[in-house]
N, CA, C and O atoms as a GROMACS GRO file, in nm:
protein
  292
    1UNK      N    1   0.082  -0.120   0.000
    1UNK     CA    2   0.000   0.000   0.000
    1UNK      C    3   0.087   0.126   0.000
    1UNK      O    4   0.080   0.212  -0.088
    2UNK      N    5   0.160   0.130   0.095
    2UNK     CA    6   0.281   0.195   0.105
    2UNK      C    7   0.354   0.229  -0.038
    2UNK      O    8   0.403   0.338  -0.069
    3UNK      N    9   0.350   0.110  -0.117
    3UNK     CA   10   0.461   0.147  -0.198
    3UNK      C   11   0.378   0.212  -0.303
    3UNK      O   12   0.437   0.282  -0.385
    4UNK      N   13   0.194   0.191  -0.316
    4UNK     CA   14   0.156   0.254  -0.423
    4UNK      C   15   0.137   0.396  -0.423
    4UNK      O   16   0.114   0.462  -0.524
    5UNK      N   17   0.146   0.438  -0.315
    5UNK     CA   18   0.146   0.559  -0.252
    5UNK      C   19   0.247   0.626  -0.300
    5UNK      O   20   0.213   0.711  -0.383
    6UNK      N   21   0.385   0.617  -0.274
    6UNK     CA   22   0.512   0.640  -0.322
    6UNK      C   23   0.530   0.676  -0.456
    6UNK      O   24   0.608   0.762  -0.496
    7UNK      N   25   0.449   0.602  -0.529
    7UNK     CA   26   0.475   0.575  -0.664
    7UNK      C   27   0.395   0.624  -0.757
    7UNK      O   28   0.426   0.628  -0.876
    8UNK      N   29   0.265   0.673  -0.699
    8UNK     CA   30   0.193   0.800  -0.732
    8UNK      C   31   0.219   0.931  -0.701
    8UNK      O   32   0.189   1.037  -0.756
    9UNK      N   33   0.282   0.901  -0.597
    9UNK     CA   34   0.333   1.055  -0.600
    9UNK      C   35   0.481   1.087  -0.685
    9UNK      O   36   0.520   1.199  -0.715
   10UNK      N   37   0.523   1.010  -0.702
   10UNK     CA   38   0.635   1.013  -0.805
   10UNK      C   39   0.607   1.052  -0.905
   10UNK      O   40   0.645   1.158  -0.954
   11UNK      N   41   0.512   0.942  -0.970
   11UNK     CA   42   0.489   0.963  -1.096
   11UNK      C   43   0.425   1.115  -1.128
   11UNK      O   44   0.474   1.189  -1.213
   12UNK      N   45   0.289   1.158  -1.033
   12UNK     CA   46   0.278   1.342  -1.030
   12UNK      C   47   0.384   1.410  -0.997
   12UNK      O   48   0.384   1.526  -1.038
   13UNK      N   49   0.492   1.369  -0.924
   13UNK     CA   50   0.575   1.437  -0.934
   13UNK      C   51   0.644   1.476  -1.126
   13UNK      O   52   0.666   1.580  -1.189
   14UNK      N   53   0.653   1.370  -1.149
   14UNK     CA   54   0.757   1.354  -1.295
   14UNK      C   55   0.709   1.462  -1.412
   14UNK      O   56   0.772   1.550  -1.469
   15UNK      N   57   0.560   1.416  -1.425
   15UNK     CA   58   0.455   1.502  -1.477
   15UNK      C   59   0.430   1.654  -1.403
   15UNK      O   60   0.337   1.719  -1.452
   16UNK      N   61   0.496   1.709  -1.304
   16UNK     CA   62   0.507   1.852  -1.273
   16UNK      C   63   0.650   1.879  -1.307
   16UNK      O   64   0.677   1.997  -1.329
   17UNK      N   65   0.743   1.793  -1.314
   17UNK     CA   66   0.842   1.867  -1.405
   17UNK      C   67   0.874   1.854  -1.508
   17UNK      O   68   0.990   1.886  -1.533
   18UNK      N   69   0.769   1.787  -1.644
   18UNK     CA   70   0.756   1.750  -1.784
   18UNK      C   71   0.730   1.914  -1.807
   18UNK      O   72   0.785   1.996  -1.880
   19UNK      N   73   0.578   1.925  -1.674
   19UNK     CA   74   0.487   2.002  -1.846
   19UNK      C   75   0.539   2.180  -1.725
   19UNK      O   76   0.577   2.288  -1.772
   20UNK      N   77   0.523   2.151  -1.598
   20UNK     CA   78   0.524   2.311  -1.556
   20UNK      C   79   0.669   2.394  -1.504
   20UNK      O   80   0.688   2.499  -1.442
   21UNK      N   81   0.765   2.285  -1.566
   21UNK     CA   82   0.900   2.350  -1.512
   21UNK      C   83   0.985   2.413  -1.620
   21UNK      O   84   1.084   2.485  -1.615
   22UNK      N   85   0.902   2.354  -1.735
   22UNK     CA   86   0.919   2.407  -1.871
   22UNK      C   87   0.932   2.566  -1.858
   22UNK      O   88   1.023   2.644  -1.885
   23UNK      N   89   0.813   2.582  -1.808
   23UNK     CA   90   0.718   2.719  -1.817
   23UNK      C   91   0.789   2.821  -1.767
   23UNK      O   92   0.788   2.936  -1.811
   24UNK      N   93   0.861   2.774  -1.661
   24UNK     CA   94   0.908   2.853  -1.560
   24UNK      C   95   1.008   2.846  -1.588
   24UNK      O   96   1.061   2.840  -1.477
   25UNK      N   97   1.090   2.841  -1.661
   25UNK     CA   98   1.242   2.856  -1.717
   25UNK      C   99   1.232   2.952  -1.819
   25UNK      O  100   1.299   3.055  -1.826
   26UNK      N  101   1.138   2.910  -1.906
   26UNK     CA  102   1.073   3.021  -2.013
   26UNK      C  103   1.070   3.164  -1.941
   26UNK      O  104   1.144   3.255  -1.980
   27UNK      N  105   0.991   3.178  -1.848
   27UNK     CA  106   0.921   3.306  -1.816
   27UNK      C  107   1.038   3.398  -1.693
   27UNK      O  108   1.025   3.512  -1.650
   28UNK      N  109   1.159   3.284  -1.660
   28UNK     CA  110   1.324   3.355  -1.652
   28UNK      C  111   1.373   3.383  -1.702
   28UNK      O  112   1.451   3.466  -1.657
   29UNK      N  113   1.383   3.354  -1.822
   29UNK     CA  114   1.444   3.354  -1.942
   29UNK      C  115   1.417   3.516  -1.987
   29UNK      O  116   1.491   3.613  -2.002
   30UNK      N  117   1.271   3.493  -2.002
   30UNK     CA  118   1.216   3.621  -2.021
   30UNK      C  119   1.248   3.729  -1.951
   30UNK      O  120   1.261   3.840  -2.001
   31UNK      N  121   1.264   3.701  -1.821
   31UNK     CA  122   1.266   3.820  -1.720
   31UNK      C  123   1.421   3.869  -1.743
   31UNK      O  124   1.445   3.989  -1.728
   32UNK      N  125   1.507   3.796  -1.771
   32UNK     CA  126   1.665   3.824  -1.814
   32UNK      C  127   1.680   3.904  -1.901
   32UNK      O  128   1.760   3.996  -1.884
   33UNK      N  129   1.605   3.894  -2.024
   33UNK     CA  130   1.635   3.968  -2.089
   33UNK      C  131   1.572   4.118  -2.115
   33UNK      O  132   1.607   4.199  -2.200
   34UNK      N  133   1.459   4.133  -2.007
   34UNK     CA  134   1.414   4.267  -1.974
   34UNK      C  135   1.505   4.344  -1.884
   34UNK      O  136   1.504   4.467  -1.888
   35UNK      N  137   1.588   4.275  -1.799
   35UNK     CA  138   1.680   4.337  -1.742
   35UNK      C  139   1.765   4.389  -1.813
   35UNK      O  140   1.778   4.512  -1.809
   36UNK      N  141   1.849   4.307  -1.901
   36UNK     CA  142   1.914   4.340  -1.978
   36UNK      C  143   1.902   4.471  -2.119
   36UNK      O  144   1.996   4.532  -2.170
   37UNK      N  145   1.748   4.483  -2.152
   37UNK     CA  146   1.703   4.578  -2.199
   37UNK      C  147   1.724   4.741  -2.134
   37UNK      O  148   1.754   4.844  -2.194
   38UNK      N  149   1.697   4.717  -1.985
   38UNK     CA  150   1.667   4.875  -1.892
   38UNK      C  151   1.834   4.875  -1.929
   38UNK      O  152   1.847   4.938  -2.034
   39UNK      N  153   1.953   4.832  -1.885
   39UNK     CA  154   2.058   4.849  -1.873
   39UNK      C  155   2.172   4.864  -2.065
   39UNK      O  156   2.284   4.817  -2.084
   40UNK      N  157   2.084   4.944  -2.170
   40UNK     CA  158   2.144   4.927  -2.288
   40UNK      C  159   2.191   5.098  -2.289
   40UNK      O  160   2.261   5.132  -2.385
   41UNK      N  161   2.166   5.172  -2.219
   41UNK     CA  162   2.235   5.302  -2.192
   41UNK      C  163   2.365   5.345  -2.240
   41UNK      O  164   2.432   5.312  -2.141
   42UNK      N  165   2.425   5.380  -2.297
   42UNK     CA  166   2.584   5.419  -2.291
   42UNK      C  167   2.619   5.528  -2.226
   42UNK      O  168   2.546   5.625  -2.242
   43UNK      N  169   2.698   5.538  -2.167
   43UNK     CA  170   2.782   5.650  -2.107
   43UNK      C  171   2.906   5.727  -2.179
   43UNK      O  172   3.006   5.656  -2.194
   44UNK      N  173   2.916   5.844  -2.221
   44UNK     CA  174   3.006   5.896  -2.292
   44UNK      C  175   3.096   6.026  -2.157
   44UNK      O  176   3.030   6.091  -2.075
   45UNK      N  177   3.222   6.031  -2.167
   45UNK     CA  178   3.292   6.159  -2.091
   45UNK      C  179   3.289   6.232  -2.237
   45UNK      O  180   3.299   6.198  -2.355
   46UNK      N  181   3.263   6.384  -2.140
   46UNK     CA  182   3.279   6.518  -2.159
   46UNK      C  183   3.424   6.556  -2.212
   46UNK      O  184   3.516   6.525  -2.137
   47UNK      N  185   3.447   6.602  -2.301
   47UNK     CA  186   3.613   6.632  -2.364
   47UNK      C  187   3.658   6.772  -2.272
   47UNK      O  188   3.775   6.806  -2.259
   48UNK      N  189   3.554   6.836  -2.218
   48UNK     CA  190   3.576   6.969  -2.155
   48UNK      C  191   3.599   6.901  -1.944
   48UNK      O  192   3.689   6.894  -1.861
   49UNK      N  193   3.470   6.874  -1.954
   49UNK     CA  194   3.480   6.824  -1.832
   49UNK      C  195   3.540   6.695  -1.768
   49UNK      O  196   3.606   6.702  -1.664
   50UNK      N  197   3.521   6.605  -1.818
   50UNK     CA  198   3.549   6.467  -1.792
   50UNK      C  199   3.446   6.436  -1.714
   50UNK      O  200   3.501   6.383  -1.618
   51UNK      N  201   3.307   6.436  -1.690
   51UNK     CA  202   3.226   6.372  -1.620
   51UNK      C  203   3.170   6.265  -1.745
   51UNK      O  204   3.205   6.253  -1.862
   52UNK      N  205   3.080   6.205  -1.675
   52UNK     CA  206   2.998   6.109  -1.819
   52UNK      C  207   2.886   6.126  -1.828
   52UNK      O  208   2.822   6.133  -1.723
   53UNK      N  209   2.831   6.136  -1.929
   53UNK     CA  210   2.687   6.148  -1.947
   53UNK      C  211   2.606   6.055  -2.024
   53UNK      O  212   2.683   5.988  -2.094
   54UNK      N  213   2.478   6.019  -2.043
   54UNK     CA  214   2.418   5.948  -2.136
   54UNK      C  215   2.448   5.984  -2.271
   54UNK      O  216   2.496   6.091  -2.307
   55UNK      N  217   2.410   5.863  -2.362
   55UNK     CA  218   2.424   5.908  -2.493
   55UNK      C  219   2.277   6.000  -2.547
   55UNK      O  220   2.268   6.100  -2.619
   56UNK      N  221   2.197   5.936  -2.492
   56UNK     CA  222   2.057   6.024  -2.522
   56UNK      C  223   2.052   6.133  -2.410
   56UNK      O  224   1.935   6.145  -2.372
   57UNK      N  225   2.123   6.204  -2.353
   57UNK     CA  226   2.117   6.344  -2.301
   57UNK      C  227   2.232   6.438  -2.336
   57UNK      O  228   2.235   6.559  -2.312
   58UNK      N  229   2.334   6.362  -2.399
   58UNK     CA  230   2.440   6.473  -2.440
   58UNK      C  231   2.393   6.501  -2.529
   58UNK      O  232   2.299   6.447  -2.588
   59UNK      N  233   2.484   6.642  -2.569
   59UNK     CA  234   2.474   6.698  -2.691
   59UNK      C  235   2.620   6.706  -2.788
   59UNK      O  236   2.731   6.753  -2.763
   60UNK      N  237   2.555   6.623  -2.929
   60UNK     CA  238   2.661   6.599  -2.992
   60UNK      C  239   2.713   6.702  -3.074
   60UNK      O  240   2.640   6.732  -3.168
   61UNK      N  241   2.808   6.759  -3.064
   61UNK     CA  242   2.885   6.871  -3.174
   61UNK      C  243   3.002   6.796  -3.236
   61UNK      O  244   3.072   6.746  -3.148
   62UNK      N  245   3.045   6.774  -3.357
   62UNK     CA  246   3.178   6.720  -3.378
   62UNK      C  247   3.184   6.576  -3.358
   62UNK      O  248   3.280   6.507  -3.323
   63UNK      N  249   3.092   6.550  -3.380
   63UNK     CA  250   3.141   6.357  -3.310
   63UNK      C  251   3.230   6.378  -3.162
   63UNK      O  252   3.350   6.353  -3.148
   64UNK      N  253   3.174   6.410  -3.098
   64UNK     CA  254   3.186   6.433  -2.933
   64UNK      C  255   3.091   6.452  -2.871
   64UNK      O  256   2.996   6.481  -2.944
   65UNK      N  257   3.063   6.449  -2.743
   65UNK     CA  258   2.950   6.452  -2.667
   65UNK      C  259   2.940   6.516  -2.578
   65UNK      O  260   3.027   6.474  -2.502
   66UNK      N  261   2.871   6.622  -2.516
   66UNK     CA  262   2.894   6.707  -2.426
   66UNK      C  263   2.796   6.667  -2.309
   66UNK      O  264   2.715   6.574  -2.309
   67UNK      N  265   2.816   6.733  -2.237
   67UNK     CA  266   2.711   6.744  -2.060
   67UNK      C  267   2.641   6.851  -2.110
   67UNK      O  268   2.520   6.832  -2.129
   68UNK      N  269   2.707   7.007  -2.145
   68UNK     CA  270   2.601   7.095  -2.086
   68UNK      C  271   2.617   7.210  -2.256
   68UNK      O  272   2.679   7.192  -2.361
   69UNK      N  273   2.556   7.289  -2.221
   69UNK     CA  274   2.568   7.411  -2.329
   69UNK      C  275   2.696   7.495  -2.289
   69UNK      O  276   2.755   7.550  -2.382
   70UNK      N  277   2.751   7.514  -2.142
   70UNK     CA  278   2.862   7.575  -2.125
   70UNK      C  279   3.006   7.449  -2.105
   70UNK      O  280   3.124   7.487  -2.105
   71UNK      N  281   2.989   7.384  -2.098
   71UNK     CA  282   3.090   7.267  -2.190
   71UNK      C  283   3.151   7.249  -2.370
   71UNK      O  284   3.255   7.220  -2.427
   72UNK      N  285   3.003   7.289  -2.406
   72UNK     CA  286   3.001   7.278  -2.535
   72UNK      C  287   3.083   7.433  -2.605
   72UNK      O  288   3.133   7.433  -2.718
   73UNK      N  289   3.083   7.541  -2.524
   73UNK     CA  290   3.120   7.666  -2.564
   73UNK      C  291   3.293   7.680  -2.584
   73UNK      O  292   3.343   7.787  -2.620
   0.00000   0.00000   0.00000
């Protein structure tokens, strides 16, 4: 009795990591690469200042990248 017990729960066990462990590797998977999305930013230094700034907030003159309007002067 004992052992059929055992052996049903095994077997639901086997069948929860066929069909739902799948799922859940998938939907890490997924979550990895949204992280990896927020973090695609570049950072550029200032030729005037040397601080760094984003690439989408500097301002480019010259194929260089600035921080501010009085950097850029």
């Amino acid at each position: 009795m004992v052992f059929k017990v055992l052996a049903i729960i095994a077997v639901l066990f086997f069948i929860y990591l066929i069909f739902f462990k799948k799922s859940r590797e998938s939907e890490v998977s997924s979550k990895k690469t949204k992280k990896e999305e927020k973090i695609s930013d570049i950072m550029e230094e200032c030729p005037t200042c040397k601080t760094y700034i984003s690439k989408n907030e500097a301002i480019l003159s010259n194929g260089k990248y600035f921080c501010s309007k009085e950097c850029l002067k």
